[in-house]
C-alpha positions in Angstrom: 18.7 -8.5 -27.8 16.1 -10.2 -29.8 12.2 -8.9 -29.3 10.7 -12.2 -28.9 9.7 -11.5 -25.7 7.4 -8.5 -27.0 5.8 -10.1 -29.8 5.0 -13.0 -27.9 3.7 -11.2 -25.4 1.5 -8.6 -26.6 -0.8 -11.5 -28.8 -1.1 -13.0 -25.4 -2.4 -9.5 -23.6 -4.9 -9.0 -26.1 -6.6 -12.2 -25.6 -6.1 -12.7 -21.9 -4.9 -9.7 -20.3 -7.0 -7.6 -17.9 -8.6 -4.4 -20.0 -11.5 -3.3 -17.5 -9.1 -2.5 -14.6 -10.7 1.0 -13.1 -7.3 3.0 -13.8 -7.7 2.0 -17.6 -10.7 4.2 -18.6 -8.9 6.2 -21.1 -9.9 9.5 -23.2 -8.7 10.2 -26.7 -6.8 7.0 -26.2 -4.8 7.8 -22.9 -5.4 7.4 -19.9 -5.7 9.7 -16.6 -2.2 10.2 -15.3 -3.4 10.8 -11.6 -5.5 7.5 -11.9 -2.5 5.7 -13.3 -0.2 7.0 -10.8 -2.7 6.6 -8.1 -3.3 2.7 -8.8 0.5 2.2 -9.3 1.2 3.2 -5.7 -1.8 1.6 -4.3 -0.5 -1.7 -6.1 2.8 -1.4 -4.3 3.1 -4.8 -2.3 -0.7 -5.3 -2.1 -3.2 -7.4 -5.0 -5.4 -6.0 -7.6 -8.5 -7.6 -6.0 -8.0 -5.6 -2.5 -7.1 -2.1 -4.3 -9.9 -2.1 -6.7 -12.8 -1.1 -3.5 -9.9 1.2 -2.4 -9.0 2.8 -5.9 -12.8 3.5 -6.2 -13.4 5.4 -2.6 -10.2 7.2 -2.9 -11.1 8.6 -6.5 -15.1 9.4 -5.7 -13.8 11.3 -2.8 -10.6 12.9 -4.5 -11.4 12.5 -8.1 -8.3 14.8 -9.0 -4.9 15.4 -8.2 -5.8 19.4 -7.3 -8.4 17.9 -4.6 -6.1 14.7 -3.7 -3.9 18.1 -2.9 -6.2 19.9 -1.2 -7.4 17.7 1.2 -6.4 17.1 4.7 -3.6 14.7 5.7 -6.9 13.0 7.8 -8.8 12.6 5.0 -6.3 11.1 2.8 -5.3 8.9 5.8 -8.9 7.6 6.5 -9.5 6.7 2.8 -5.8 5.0 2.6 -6.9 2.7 6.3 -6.8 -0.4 6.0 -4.3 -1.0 2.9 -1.4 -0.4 5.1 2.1 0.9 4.6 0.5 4.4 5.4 3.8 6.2 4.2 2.7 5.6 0.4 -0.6 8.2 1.0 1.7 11.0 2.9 4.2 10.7 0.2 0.6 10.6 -2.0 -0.3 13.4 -0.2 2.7 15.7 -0.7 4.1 15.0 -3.7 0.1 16.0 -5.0 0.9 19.4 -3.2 4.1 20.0 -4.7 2.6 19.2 -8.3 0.3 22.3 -7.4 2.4 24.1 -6.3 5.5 23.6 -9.3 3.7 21.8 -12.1 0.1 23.2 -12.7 -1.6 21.1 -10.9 -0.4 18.2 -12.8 1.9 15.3 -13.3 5.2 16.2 -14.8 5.8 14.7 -18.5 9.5 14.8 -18.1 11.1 11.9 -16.3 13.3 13.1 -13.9 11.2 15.8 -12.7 8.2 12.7 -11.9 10.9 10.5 -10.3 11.8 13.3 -7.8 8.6 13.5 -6.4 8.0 11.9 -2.8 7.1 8.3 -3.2 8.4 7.8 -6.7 11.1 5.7 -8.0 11.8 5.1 -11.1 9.3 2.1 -11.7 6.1 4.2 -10.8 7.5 7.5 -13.4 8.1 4.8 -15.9 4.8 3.1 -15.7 3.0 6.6 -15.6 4.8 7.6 -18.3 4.3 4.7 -20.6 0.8 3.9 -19.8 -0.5 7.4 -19.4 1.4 8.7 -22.6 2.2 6.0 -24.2 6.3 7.1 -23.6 9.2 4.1 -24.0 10.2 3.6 -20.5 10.9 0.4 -18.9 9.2 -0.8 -15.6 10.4 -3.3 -12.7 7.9 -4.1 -10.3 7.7 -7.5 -8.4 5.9 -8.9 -11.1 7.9 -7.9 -13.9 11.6 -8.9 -12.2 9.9 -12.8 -11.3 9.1 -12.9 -15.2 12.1 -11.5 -16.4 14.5 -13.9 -13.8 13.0 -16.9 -15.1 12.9 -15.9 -18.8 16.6 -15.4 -18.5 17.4 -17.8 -15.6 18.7 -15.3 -13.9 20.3 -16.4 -10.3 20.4 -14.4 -7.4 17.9 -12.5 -5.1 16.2 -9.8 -7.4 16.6 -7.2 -4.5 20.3 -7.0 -4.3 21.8 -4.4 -6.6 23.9 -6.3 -9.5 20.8 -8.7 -9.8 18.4 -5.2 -10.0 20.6 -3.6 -12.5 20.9 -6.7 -15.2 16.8 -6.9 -14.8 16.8 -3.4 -15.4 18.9 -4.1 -18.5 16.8 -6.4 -19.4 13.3 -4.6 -19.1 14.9 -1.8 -21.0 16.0 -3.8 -23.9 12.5 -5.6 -24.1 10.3 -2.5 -23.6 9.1 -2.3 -27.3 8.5 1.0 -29.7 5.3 0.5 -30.2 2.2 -0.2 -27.9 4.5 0.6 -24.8 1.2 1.2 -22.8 -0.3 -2.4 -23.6 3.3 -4.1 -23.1 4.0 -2.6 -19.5 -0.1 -3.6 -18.6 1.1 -7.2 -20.0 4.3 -8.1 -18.5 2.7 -7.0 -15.5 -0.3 -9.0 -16.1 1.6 -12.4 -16.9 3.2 -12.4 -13.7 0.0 -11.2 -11.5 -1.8 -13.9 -13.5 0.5 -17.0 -15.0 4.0 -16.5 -13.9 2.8 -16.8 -10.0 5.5 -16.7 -7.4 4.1 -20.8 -6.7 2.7 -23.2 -9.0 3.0 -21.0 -12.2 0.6 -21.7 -15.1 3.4 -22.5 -17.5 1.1 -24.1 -20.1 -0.5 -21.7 -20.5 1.9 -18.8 -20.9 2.8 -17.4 -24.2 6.7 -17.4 -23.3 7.0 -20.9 -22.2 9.0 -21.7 -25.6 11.6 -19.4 -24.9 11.9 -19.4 -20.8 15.3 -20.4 -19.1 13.9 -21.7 -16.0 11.1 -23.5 -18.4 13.7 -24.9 -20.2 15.8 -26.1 -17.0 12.8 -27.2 -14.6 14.1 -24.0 -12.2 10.5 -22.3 -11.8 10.2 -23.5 -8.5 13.9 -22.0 -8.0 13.7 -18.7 -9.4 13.5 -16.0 -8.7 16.2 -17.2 -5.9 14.4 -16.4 -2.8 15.4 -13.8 -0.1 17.8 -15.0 2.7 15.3 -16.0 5.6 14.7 -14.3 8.9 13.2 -14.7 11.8 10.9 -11.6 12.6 11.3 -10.0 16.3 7.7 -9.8 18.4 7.8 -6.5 20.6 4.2 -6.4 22.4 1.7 -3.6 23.1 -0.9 -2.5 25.7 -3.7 -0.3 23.8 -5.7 1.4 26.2 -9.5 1.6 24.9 -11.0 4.7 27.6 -14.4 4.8 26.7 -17.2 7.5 28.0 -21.1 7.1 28.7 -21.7 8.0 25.5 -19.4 5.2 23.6 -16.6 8.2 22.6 -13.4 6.4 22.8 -9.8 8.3 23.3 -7.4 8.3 20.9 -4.2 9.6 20.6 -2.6 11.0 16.9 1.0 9.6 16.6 4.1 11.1 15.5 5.5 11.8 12.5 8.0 8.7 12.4 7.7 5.2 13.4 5.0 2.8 12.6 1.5 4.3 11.8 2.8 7.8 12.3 0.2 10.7 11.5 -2.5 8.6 12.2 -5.2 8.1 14.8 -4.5 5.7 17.0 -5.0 4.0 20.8 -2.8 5.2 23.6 -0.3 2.6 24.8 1.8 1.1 27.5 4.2 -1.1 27.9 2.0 -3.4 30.4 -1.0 -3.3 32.3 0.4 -1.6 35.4 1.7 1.3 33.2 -1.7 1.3 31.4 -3.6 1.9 34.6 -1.2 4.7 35.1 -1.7 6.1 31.6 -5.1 5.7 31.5 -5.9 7.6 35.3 -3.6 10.6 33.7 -6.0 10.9 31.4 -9.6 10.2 33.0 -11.4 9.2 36.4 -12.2 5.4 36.1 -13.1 2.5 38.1 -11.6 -1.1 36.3 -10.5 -2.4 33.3 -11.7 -5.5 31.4 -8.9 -7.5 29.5 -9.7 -8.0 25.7 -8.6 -10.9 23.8 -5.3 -10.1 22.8 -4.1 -10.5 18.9 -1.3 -10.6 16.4 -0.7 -7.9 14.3 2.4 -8.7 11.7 4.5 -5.7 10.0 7.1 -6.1 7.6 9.9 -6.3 9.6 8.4 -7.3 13.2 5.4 -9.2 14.8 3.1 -7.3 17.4 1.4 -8.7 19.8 -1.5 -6.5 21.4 -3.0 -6.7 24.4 -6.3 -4.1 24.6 -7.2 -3.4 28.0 -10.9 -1.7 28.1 -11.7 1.5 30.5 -15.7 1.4 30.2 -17.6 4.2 31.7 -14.2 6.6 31.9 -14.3 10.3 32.3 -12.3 12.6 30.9 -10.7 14.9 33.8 -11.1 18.8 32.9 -7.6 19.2 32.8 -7.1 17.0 29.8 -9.2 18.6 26.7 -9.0 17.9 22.9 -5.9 18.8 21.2 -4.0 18.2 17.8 -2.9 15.2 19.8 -5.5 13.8 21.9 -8.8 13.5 21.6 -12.4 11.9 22.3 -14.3 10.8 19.0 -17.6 9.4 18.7 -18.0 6.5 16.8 -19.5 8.6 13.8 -16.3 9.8 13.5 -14.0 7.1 13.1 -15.0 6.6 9.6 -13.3 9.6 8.5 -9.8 9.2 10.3 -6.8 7.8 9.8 -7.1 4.3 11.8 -4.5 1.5 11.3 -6.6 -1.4 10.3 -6.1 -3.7 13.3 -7.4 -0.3 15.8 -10.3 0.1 13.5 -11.4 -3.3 13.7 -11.0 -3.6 17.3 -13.2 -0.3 17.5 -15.8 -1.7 15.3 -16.1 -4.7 17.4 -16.5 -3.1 20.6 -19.3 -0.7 19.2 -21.7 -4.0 18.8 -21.1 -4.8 22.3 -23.1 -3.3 25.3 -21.1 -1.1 27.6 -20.3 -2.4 31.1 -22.1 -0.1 33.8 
């Protein structure tokens, strides 16, 4: 396969690409390998503009992958809130502990022993590999299979398998000798930046001469999209018990399921079984009915009803737990708090409590 796509490419990166990125900061000409790996999982199905704030909290805390082990699950959570799909940190979290504890504290160079780790497929090792030390592996994020289906006018939906192994095919084959770090930070950068999944920038991309869907007026067609679905709405009471002081309840959540490990409201399935929750846990008087919202998941749409327990307190029998406690608001900043709860928390804390 010809290497046009490389050399045209890399020309381009140097000019245009992105080089002041806060994962780039290399020594001796390489870059950190936790940092790398770090940005590479935060960049999973979120933007570069909302993981740079994250990127930089998460490393001033945990600047290390020995400390990013060493930390509390808690800890890791609260810096992870708000980017979602809280699964990436535990995985984070663990496979950091198991470098520890079976690779000195650090990333393994070899490529299988990397992939095995919790939370990393065989993108991630390949982009830690080849931009950390500068090793020939290919790479196949979302970017990178909607530049390589239109280069080759490839049909088909890029997630099912025989489409996923000929882009794999593909990035392997184009994945030069040479400057492997800068290529992978390119072909990622073309399609964050000028292949866009609407209205690409064809004019101005460096690849426009040799592009199949280009060529054939199919931009707008490929990458062939993902048969449609309609997402399922389940719905929610949260339960917001709140003390004289302003402490507020909240409840950890298992270890499956939807925001597991983290710190969360109690729920119910209605108001009725909310009351019934909520006098379980503390003496109360009445509830006030918050504005109920929309929270949408990958696979489902949520819709939350928070029903507010001002002035509650907490009966004897119930006291804090590994499960259930009451946190003042100085707190919260330092859990684990899915991002709607958070901001539902925040709000209230600006509003006066009900005597």
């Amino acid at each position: 396969m010809s290497s046009t796509l490389a050399a045209d490419l890399l020309p381009w990166f140097d000019r245009h690409g992105r080089h002041d990125l806060p994962w780039q900061a290399a020594t001796d000409g390489r870059r950190d390998a936790y940092r790398v790996w770090l940005s590479e999982v935060m960049l999973q199905q979120t933007q570069v503009a909302t993981v740079i704030p994250y990127f930089l909290r998460f490393t001033d805390a945990l600047p290390t992958l020995p400390d990013l082990a060493a930390a509390d699950e808690d800890r890791v959570l609260a810096l992870w809130s708000g980017l979602g799909y809280y699964r990436r940190a535990r995985f984070l979290h663990r496979a950091a502990q198991l470098c520890v504890e079976r690779h000195d504290g650090e990333l393994p160079r070899d490529f299988d022993a990397l992939a095995a780790l919790p939370g990393i497929g065989r993108s991630t090792a390949g982009a830690i590999l080849a931009q950390a030390h500068g090793l020939r592996f290919p790479i196949l994020d979302g970017n990178v299979k909607r530049v390589l289906t239109r280069y080759h006018g490839i049909e088909g939906h890029p997630g099912q398998s025989a489409v996923e192994k000929q882009l794999w095919e593909r990035a392997k084959a184009h994945t030069p000798h040479e400057r492997v770090a800068d290529y992978t930070q390119a072909i990622m950068d073309l399609g964050a930046t000028v292949c866009a999944r609407s209205r690409p920038l064809c004019l101005a991309c460096p690849l426009t001469e040799t592009c199949v869907a280009r060529r054939d007026g199919r931009t707008a067609q490929l990458p062939t999209a993902k048969p449609g679905r309609t997402l399922p709405t389940r719905a929610t009471t949260m339960l917001v018990l709140r003390d004289a002081q302003g402490c507020v309840l909240l409840e950890r959540r298992g270890p499956t399921g939807v925001w597991s490990g983290l710190w969360s409201l109690p729920e119910a399935a209605d108001h009725d079984a909310a009351w019934r929750l909520a006098q379980t846990h503390a003496q109360l008087d009445d509830a006030q009915p918050l504005t109920p919202f929309v929270h949408v998941f990958s696979h489902y749409r949520l819709n939350i009803e928070p029903l507010l327990f001002d002035g509650a307190t907490a009966h004897p029998a119930i006291a804090d737990n590994a499960g259930l406690r009451w946190y003042a608001r100085d707190a919260w900043p330092d859990l684990g708090l899915p991002a709607p709860v958070r901001t539902l928390l925040e709000s209230l804390a600006h509003e006066p409590q009900r005597s």
